[in-house]
BADREN-281066 format. One record per residue (C-alpha): residue number from 1; x, y negated, z negated. Coordinates in Angstrom, 1 decimal. Last residue first. Layout:
% BADREN-281066
<site NUM <X Y Z>>
...
% end
This chain:
% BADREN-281066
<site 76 <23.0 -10.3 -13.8>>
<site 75 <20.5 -9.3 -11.1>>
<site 74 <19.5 -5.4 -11.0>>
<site 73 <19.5 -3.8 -7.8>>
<site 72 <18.0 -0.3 -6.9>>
<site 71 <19.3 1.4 -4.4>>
<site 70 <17.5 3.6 -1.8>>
<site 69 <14.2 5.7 -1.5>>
<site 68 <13.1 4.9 -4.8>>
<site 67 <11.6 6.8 -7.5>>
<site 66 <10.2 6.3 -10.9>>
<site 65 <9.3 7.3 -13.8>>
<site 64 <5.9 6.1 -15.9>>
<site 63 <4.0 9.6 -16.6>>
<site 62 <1.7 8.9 -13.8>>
<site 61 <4.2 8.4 -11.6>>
<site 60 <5.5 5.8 -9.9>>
<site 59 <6.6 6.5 -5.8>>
<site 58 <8.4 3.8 -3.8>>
<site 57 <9.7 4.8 -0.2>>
<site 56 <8.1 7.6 -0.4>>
<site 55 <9.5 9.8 2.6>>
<site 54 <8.2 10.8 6.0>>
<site 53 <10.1 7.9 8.3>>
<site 52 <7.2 6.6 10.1>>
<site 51 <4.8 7.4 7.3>>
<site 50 <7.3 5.4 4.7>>
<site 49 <5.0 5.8 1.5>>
<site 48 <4.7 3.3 -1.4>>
<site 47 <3.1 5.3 -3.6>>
<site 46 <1.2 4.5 -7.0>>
<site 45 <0.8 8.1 -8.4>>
<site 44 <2.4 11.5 -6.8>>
<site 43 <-1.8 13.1 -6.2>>
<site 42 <-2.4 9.5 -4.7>>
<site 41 <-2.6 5.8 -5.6>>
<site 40 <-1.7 3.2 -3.0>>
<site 39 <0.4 1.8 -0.1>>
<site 38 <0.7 3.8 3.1>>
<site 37 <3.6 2.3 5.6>>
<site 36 <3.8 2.0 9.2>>
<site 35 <7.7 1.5 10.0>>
<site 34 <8.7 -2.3 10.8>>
<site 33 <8.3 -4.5 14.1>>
<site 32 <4.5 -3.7 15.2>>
<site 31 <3.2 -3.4 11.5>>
<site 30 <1.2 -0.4 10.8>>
<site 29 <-0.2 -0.7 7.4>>
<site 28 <-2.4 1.6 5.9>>
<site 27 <-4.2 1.0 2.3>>
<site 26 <-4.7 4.7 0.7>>
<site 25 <-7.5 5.7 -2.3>>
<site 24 <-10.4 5.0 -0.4>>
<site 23 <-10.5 8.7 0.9>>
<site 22 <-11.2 7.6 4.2>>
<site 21 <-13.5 4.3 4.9>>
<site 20 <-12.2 1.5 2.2>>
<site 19 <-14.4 -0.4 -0.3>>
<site 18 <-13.0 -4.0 -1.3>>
<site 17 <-14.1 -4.7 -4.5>>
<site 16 <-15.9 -8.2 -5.1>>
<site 15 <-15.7 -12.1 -4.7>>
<site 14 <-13.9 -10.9 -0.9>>
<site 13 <-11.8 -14.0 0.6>>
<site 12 <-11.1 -14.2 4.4>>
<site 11 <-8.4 -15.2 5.9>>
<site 10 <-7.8 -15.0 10.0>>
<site 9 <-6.9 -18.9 11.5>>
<site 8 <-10.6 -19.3 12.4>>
<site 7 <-12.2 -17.9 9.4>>
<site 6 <-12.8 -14.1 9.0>>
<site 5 <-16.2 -13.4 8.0>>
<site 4 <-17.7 -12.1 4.5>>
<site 3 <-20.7 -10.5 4.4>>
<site 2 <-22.4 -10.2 0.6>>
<site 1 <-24.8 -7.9 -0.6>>
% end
């Protein structure tokens, strides 16, 4: 098995998977000047979820449709 170490300025590259603790199946992001977000796969699909706000910010499901929490812009 392979440790890997943060360097001095913070990266780190994995050769492998990356195993979370939990249910695996959510990466949690608590930034300290935007709304903590979950981004994964759950029971709705890929999620992007707003846990500050309470609402999927992003949701695909597994049948390909989307959703989006605001407007959707298309470049001409």
């Amino acid at each position: 098995m392979a440790i890997n170490f943060l360097n001095t300025v913070g990266n780190t590259t994995f050769a492998g998977n990356v195993t979370l603790d939990g249910d695996g199946k959510l990466l949690k992001f608590t930034p300290t000047s935007y709304d903590d977000v979950e981004l994964g796969i759950d029971s709705n699909g890929f999620v992007i979820y707003n846990t500050t706000d309470a609402r999927y910010d992003l949701k695909i499901n597994g049948d390909g449709n989307a959703t989006f929490a605001g407007t959707v812009y298309i470049p001409s």
